[in-house]
Backbone as ProteinMPNN parsed JSONL, in Angstrom:
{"seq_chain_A": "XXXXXXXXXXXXXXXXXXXXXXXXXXXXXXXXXXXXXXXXXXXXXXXXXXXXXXXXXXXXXXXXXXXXXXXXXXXXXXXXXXXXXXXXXXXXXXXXXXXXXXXXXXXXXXXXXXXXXXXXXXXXXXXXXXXXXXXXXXXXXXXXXXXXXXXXXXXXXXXXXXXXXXXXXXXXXXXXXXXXXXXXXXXXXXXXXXXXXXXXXXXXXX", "coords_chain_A": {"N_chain_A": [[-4.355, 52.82, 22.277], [-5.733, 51.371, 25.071], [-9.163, 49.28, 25.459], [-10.665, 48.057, 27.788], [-13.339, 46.303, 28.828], [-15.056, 45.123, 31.665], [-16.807, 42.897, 32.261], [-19.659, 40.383, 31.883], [-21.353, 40.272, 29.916], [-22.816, 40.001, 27.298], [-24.665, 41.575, 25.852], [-23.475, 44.28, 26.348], [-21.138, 44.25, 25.293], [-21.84, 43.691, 22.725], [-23.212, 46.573, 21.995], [-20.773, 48.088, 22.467], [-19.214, 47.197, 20.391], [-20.898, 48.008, 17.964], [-20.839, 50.164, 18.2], [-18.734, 50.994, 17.028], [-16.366, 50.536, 18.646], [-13.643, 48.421, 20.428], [-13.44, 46.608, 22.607], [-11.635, 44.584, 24.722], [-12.962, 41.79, 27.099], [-12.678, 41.508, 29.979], [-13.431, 39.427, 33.324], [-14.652, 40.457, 36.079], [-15.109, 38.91, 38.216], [-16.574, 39.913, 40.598], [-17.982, 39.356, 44.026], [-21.309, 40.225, 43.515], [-23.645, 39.584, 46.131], [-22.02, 39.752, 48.283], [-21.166, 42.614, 48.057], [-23.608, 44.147, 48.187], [-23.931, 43.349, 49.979], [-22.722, 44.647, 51.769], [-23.678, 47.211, 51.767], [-26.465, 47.824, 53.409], [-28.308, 49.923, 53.024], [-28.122, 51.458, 50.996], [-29.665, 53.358, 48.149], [-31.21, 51.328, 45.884], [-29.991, 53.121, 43.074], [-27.471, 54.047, 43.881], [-26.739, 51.458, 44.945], [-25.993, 50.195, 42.527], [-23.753, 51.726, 41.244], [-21.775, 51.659, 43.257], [-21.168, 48.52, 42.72], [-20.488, 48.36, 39.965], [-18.253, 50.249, 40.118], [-16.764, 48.658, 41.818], [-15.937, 45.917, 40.09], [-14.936, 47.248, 38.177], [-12.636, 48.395, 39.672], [-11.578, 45.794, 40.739], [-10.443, 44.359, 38.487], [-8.26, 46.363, 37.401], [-5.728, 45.948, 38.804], [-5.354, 43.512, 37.333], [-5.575, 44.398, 34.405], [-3.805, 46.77, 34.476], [-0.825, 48.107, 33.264], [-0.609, 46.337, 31.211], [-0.058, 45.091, 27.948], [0.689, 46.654, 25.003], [-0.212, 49.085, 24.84], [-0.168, 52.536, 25.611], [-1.752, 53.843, 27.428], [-4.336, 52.474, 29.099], [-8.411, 52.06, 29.467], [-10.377, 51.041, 31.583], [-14.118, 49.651, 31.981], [-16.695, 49.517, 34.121], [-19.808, 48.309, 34.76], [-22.963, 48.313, 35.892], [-26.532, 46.865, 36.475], [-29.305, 46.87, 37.566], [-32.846, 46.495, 38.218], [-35.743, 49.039, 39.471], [-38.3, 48.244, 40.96], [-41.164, 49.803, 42.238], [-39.908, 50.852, 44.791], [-37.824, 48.77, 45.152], [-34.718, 46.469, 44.655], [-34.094, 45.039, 42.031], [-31.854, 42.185, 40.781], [-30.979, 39.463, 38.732], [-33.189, 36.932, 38.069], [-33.94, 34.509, 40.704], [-34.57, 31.692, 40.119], [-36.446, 29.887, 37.673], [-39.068, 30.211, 38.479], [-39.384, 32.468, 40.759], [-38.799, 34.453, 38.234], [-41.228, 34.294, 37.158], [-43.015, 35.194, 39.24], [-41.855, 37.603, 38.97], [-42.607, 38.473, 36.885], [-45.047, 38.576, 37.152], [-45.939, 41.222, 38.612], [-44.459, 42.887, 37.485], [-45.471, 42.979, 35.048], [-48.04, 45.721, 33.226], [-46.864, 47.693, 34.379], [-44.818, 50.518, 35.366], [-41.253, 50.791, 35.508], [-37.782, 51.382, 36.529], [-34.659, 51.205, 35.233], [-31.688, 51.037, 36.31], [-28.342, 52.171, 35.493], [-25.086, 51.218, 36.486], [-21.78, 53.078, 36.046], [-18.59, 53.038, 35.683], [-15.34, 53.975, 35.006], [-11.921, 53.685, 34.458], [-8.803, 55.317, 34.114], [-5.37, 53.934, 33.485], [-3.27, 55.164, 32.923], [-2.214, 57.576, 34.761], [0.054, 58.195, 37.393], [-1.495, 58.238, 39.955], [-4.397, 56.56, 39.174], [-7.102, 57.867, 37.438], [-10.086, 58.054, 37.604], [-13.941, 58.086, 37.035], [-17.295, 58.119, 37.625], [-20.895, 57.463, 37.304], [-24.349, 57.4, 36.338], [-27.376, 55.858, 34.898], [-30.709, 55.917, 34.451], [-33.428, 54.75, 33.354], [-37.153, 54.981, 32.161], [-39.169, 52.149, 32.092], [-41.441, 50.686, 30.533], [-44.182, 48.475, 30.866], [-45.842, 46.142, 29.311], [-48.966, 44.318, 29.466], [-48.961, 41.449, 30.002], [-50.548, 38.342, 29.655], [-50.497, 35.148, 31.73], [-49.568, 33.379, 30.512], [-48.408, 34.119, 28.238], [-45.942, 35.018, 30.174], [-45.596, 33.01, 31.261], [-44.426, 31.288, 28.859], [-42.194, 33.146, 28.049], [-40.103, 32.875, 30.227], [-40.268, 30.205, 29.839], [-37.873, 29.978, 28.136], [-35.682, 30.39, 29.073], [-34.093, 33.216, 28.983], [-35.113, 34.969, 31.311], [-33.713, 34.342, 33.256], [-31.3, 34.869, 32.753], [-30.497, 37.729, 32.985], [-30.286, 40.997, 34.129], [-33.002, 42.352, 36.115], [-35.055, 40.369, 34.879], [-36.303, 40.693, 32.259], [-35.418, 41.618, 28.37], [-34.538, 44.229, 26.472], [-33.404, 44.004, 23.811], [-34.12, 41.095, 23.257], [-35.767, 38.227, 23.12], [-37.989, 39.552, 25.016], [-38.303, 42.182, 23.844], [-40.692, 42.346, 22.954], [-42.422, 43.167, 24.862], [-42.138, 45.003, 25.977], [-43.551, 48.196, 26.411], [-42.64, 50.331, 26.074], [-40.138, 53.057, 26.325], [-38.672, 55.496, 28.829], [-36.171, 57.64, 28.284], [-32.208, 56.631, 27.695], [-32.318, 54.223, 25.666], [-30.37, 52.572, 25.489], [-29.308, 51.889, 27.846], [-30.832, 50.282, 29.29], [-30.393, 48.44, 27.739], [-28.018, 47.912, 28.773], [-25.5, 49.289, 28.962], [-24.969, 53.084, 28.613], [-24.703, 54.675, 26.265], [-24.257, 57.628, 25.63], [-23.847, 58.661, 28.126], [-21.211, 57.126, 28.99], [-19.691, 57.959, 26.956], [-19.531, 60.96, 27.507], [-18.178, 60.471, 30.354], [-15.502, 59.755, 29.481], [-14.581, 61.807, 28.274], [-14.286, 63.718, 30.479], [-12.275, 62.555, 31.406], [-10.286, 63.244, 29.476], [-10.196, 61.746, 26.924], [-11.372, 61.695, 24.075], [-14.13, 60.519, 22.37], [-13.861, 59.652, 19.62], [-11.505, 58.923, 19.265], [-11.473, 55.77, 20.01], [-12.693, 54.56, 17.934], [-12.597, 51.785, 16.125]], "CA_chain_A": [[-5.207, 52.892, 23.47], [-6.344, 50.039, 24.92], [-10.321, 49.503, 26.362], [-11.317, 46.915, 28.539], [-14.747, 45.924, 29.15], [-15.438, 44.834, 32.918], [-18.271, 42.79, 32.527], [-19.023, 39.31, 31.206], [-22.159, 40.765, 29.309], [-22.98, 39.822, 25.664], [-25.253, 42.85, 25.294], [-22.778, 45.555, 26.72], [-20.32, 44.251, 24.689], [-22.363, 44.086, 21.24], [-23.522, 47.959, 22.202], [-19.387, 48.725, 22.159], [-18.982, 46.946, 19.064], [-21.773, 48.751, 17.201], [-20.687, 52.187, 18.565], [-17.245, 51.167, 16.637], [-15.346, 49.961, 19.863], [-13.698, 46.911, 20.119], [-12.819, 46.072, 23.655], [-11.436, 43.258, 25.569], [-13.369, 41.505, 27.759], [-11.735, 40.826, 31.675], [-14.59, 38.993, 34.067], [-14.726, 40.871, 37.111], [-15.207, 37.751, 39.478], [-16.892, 40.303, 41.966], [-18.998, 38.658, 44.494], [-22.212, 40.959, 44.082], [-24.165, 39.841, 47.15], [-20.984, 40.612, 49.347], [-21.035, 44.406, 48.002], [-24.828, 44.589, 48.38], [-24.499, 43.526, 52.166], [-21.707, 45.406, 52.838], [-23.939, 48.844, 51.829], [-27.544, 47.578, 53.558], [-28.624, 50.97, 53.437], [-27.878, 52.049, 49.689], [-30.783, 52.922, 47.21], [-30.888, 50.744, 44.25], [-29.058, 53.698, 42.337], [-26.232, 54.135, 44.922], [-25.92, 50.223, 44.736], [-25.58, 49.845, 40.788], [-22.544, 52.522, 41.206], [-20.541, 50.596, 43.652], [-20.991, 47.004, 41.847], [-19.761, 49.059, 38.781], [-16.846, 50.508, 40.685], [-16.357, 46.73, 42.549], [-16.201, 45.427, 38.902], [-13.752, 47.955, 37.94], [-11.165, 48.153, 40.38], [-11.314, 44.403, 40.422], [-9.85, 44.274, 36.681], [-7.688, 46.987, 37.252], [-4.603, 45.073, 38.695], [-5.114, 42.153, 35.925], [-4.482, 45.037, 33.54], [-2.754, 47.949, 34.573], [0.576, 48.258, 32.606], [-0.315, 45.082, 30.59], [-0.014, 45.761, 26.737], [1.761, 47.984, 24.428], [-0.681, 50.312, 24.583], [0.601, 53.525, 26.814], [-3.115, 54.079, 28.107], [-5.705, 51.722, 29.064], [-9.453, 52.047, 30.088], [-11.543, 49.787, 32.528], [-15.035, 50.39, 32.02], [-16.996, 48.476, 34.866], [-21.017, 48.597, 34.832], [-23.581, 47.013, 36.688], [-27.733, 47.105, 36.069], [-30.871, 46.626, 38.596], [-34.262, 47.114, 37.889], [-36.014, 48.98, 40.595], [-39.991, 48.138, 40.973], [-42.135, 50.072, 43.613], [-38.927, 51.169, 45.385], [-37.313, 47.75, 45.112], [-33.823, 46.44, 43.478], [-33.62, 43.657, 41.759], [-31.028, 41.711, 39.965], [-31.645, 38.35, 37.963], [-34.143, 36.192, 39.11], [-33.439, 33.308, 41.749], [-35.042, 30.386, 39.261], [-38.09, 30.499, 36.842], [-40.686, 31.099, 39.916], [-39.11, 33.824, 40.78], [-39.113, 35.121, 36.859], [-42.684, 34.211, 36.708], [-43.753, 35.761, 40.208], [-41.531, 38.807, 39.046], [-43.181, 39.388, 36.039], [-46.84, 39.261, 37.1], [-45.612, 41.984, 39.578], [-43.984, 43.917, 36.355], [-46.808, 43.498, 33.75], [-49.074, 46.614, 32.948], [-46.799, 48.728, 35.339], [-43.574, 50.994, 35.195], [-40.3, 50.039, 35.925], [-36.527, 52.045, 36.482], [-33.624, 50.474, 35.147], [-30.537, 52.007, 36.656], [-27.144, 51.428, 35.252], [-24.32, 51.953, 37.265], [-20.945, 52.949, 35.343], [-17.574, 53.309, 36.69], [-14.492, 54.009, 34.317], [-10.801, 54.354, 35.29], [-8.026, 55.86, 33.466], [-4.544, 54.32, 34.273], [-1.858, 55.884, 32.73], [-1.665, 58.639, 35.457], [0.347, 57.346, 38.552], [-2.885, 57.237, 40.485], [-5.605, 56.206, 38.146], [-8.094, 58.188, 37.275], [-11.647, 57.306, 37.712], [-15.284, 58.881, 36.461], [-18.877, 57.466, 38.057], [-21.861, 58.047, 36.446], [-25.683, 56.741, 36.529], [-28.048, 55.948, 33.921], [-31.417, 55.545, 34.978], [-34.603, 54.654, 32.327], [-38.376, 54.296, 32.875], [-39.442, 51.121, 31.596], [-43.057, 50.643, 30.677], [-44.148, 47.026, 30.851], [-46.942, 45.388, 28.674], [-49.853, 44.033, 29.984], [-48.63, 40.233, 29.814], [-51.128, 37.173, 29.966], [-49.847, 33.949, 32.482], [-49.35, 32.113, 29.359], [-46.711, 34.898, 27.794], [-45.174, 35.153, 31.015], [-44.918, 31.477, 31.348], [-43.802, 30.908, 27.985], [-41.202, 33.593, 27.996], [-39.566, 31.959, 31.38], [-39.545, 28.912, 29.911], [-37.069, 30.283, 27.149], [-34.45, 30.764, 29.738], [-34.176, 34.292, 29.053], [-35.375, 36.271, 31.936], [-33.269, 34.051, 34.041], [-30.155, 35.577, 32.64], [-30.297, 39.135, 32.965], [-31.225, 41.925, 35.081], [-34.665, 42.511, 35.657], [-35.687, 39.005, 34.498], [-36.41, 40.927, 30.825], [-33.829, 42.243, 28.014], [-34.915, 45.017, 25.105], [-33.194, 43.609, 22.697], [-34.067, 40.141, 22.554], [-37.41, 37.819, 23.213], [-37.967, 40.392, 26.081], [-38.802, 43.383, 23.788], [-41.895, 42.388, 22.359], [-43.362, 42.865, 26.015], [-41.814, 46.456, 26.289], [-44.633, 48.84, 25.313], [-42.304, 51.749, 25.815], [-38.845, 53.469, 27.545], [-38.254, 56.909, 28.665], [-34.764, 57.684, 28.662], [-31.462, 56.097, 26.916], [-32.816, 52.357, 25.614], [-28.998, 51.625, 25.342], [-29.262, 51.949, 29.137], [-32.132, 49.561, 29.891], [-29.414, 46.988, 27.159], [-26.527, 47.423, 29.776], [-24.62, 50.496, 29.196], [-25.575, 54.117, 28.141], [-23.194, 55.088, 24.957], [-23.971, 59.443, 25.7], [-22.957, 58.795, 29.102], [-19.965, 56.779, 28.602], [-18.82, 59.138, 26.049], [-19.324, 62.5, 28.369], [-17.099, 60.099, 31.525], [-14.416, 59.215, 28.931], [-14.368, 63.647, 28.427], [-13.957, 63.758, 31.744], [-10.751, 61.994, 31.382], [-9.701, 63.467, 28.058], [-10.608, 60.475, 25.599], [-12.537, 61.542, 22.758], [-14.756, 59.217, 21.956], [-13.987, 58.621, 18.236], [-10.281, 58.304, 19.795], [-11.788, 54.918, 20.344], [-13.146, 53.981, 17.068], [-11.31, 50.733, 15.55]], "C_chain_A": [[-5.95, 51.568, 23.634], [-7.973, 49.88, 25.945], [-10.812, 48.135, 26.883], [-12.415, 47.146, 29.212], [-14.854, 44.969, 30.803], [-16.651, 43.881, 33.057], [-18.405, 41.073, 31.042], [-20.337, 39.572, 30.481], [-21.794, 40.919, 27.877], [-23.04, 41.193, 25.026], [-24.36, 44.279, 25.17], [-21.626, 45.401, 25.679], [-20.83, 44.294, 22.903], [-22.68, 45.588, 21.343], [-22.229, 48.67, 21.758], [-19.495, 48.609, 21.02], [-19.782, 47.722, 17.873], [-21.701, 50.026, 16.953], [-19.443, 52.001, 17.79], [-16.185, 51.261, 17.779], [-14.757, 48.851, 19.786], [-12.715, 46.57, 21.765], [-12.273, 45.212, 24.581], [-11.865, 43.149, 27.07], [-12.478, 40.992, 29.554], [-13.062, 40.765, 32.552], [-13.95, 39.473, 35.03], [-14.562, 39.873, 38.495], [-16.139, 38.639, 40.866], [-17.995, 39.566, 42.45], [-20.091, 39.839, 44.841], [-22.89, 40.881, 44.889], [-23.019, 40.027, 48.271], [-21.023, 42.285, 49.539], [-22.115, 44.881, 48.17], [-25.162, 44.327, 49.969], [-23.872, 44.383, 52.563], [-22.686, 46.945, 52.539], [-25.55, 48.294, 52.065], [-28.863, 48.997, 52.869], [-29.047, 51.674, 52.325], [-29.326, 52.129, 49.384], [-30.112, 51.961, 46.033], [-29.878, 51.692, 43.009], [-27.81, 54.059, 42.908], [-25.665, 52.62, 44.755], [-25.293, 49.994, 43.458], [-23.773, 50.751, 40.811], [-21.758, 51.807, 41.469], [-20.399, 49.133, 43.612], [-20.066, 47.66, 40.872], [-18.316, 49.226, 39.299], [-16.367, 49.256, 41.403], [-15.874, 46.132, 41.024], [-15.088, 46.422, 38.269], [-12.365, 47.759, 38.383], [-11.307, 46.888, 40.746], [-10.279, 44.012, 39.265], [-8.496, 44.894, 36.798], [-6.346, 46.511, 37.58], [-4.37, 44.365, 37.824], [-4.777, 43.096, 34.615], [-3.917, 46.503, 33.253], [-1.022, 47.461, 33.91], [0.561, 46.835, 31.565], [-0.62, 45.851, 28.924], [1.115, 46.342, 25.711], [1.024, 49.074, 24.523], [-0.628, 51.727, 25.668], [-0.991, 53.777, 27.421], [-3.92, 52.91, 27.869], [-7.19, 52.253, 30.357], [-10.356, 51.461, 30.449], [-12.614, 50.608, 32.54], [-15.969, 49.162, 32.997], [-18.66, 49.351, 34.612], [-22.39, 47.401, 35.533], [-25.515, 47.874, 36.403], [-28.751, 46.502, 36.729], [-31.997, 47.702, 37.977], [-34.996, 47.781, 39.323], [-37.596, 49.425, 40.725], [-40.543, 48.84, 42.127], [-40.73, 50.117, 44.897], [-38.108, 49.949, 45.829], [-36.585, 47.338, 44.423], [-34.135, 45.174, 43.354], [-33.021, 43.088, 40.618], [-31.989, 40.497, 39.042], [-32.094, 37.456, 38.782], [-33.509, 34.931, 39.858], [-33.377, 31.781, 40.289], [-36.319, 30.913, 38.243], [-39.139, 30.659, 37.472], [-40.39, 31.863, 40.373], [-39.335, 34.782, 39.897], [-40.15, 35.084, 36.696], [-43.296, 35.06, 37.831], [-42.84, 37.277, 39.698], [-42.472, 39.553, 38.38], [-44.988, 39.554, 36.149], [-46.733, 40.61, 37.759], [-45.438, 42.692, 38.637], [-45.012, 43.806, 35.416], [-47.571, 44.754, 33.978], [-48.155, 47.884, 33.985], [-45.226, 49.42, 34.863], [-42.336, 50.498, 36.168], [-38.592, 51.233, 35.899], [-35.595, 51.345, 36.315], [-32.279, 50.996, 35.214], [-29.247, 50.994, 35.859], [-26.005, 51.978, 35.641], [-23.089, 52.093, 36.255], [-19.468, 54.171, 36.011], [-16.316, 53.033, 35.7], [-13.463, 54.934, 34.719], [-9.61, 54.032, 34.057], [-6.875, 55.217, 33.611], [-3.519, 54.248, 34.194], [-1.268, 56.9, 33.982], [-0.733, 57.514, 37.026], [-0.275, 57.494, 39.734], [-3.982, 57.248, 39.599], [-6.044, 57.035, 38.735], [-9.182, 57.745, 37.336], [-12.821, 58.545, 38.018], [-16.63, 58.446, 37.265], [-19.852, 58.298, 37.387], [-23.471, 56.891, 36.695], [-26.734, 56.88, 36.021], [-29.377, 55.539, 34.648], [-32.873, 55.658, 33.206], [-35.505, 54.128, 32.95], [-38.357, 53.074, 31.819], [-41.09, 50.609, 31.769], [-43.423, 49.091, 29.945], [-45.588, 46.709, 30.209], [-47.559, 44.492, 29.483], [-49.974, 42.689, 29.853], [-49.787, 39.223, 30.437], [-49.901, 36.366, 30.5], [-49.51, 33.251, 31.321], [-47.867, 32.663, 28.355], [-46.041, 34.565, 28.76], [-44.644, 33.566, 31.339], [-44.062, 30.993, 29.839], [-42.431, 31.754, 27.852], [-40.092, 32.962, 28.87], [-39.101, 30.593, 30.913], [-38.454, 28.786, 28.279], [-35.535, 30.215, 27.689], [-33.774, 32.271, 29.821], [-33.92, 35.217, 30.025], [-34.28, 35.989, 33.064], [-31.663, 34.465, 33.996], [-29.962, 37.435, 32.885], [-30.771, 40.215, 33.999], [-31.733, 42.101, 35.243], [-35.691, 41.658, 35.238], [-36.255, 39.766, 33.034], [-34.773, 41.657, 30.3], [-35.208, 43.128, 26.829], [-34.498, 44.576, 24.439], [-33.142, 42.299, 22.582], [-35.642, 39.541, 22.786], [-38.21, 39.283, 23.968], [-38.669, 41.972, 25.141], [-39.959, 43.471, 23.306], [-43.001, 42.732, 23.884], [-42.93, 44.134, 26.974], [-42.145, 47.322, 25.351], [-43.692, 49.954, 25.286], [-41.156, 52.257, 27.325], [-38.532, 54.857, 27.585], [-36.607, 57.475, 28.922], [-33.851, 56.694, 27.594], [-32.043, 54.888, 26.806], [-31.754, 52.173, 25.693], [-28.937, 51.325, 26.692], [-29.751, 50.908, 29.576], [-30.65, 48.083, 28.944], [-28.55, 46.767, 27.976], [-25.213, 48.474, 30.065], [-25.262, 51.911, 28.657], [-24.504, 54.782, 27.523], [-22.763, 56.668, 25.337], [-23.101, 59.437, 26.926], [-21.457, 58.791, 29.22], [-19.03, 58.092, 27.845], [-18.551, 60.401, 27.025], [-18.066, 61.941, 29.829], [-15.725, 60.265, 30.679], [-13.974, 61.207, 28.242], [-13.847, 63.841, 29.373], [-12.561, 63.184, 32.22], [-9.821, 62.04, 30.329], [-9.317, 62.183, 27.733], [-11.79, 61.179, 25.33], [-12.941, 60.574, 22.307], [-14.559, 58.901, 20.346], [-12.503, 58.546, 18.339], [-10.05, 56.748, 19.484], [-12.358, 54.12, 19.024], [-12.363, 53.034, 16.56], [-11.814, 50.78, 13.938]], "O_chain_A": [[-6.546, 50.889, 22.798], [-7.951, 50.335, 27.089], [-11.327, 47.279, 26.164], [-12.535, 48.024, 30.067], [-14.549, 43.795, 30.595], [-17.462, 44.099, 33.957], [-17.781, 40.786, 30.02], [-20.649, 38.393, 30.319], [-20.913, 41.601, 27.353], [-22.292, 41.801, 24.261], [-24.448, 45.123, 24.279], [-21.165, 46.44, 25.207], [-20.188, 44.88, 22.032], [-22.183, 46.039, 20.312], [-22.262, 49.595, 20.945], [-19.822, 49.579, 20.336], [-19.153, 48.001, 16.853], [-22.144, 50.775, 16.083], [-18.827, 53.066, 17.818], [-15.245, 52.055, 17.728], [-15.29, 48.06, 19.008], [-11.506, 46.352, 21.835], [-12.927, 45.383, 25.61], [-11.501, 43.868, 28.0], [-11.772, 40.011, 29.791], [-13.782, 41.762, 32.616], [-12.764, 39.167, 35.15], [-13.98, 40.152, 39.543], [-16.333, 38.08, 41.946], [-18.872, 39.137, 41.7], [-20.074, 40.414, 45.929], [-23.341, 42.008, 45.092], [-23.432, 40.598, 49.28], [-20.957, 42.986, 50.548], [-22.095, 46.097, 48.358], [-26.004, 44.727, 50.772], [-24.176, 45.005, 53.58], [-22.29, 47.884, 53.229], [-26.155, 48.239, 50.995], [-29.989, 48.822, 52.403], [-30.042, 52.398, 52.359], [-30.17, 51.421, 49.933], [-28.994, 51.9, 45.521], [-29.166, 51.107, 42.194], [-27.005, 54.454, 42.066], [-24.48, 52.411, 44.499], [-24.124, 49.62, 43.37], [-22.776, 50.194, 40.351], [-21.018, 51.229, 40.674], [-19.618, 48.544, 44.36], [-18.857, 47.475, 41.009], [-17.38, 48.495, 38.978], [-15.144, 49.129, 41.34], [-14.752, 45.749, 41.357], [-14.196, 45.732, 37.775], [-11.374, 47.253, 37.856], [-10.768, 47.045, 41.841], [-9.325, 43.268, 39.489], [-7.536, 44.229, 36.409], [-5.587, 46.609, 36.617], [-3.239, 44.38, 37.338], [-3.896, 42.743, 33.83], [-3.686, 47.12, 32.213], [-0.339, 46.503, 34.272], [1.624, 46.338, 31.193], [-1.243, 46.899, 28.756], [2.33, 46.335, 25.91], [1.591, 50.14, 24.283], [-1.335, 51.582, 26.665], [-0.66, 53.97, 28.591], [-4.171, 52.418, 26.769], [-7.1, 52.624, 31.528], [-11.293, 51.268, 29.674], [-12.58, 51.794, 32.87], [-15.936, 47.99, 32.624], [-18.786, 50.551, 34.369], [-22.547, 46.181, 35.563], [-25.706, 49.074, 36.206], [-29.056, 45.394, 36.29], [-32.066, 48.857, 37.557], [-34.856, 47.089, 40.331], [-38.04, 50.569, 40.629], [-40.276, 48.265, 43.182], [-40.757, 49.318, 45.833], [-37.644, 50.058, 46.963], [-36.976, 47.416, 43.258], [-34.392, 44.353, 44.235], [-33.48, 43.353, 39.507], [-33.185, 40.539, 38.754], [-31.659, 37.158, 39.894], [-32.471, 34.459, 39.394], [-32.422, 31.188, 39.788], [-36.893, 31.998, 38.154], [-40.121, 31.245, 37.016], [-41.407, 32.474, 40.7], [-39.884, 35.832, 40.232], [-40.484, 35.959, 35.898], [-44.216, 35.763, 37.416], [-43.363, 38.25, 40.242], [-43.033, 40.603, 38.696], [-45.814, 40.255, 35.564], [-47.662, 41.321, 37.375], [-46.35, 43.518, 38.611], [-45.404, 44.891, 34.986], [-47.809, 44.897, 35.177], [-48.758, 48.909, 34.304], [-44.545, 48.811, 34.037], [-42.439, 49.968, 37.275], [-38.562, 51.917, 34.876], [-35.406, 50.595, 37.273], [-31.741, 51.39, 34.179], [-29.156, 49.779, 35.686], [-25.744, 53.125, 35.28], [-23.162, 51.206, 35.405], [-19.374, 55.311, 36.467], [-16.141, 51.834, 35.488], [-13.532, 56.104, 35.096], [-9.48, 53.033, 33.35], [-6.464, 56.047, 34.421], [-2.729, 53.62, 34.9], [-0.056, 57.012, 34.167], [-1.023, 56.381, 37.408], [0.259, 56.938, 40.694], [-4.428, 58.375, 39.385], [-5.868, 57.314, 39.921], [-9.166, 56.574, 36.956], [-12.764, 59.501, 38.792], [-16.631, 59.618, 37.642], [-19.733, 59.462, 37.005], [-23.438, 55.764, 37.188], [-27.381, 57.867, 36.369], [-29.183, 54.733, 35.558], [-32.972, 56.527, 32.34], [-35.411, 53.283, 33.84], [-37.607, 53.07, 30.843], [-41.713, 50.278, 32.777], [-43.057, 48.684, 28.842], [-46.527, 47.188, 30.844], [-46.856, 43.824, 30.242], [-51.125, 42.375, 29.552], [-49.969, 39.268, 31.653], [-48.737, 36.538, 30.138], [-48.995, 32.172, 31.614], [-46.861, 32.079, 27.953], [-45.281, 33.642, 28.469], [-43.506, 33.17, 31.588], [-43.043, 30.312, 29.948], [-41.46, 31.069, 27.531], [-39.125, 32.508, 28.259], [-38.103, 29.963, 31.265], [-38.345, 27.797, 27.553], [-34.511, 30.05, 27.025], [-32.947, 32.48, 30.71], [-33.022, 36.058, 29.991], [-33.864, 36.914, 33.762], [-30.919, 34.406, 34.975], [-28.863, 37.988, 32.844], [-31.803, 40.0, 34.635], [-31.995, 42.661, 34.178], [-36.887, 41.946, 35.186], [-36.976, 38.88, 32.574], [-33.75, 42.006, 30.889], [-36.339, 42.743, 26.534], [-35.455, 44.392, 23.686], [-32.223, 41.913, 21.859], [-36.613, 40.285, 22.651], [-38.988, 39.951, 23.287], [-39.424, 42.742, 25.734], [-40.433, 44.597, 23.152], [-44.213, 42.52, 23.852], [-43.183, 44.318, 28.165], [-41.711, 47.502, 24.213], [-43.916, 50.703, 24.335], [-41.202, 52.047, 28.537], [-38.16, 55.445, 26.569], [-36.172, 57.602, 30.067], [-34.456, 56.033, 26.751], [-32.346, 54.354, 27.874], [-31.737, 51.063, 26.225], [-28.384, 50.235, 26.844], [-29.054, 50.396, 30.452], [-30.186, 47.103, 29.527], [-28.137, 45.617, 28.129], [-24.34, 48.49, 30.933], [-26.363, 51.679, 28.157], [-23.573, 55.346, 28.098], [-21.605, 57.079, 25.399], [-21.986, 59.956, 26.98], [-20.673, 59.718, 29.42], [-18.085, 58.809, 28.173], [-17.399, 60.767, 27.259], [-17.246, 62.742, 30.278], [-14.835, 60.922, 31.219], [-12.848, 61.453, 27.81], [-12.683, 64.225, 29.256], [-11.969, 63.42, 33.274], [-8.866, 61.285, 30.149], [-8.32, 61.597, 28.154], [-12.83, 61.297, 25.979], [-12.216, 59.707, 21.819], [-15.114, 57.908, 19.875], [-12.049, 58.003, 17.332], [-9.031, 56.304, 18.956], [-12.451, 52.903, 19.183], [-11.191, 53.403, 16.486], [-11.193, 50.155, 13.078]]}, "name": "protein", "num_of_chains": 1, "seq": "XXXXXXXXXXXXXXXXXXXXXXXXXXXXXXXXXXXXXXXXXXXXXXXXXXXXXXXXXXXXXXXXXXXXXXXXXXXXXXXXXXXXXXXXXXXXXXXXXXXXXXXXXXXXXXXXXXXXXXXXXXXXXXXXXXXXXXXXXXXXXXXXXXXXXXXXXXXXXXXXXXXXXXXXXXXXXXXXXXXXXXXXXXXXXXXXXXXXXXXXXXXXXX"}
């Protein structure tokens, strides 16, 4: 069985590896502000879905039937933070990351993760959707953290302009819901989609 990862994400891919996965990476190329104009309308958790699924069936030609392995699974996922009913991806520049996070200090935060996995041995693929959502409770950051974190390069990579598992978590007092979620993917989920398409998840173990 073969699992391909959708997504050019460090974190999502150390999360596999840890769970005992070992998947190969295929970069999506999708142009996410194309798929975020084309749905003006979406909430922030409606958008994360269809990036995920954009990011999926993107891949899915590059490797349908490629392999020896008689089954393969594209797992596509995509992750916005959404503040005071607002999405947002990774920041523009570091004044953006710095005006985000005075905005995010001392306050709560939702970090949706969209996830979109397709089956495609059958002769029409299969395909699951699913949507992780975590609160995210933000520490009460002095201008001098927030400037020093920014100027790490950090916030400017990732969703949300913070990460949990790296500089970023010392300045996350607290998460309600999956933390693997808020990293980039949500492992329970995953596992209950990949049911949904008969794969047992320790199927998958290498």
């Amino acid at each position: 069985m073969r699992l391909v990862l959708a997504s050019a994400s460090s974190a999502r891919l150390s999360l596999l590896h840890a769970a005992g996965l070992s998947p190969t990476v295929v970069v999506s190329g999708v142009d996410e502000d194309a798929v975020a104009g084309a749905l003006p309308d979406a909430t922030p958790a409606e958008l994360v879905v269809a990036l995920a699924r954009a990011k999926a069936e993107a891949v899915l030609p590059i490797v349908a039937g490629a392999g020896s392995a008689d089954v393969t699974i594209v797992i596509g996922c995509d992750s916005l933070l959404e503040l005071d009913g607002v999405a947002y991806g990774k920041p523009v520049d570091a004044d953006d990351a710095v005006s985000r996070w005075r905005r995010m200090r001392g306050s709560n935060g939702v970090l949706h993760t969209g996830h979109y996995v397709i089956r495609t041995d059958a002769p029409i693929p299969a395909a699951r959707s699913g949507l992780g959502s975590s609160t995210v409770r933000f520490g009460d950051l002095s201008d001098a953290e927030i400037e020093a974190y920014v100027a790490t390069g950090e916030p400017l990579r990732v969703a949300g302009a913070f990460t949990l598992d790296g500089l970023g978590g010392a300045f996350v007092d607290g998460i309600d819901g999956d933390p693997a979620n808020v990293v980039g993917l949500s492992l329970p989920l995953l596992r209950r989609l990949l049911a949904e398409l008969d794969i047992a998840w320790p199927s998958l173990w290498s």
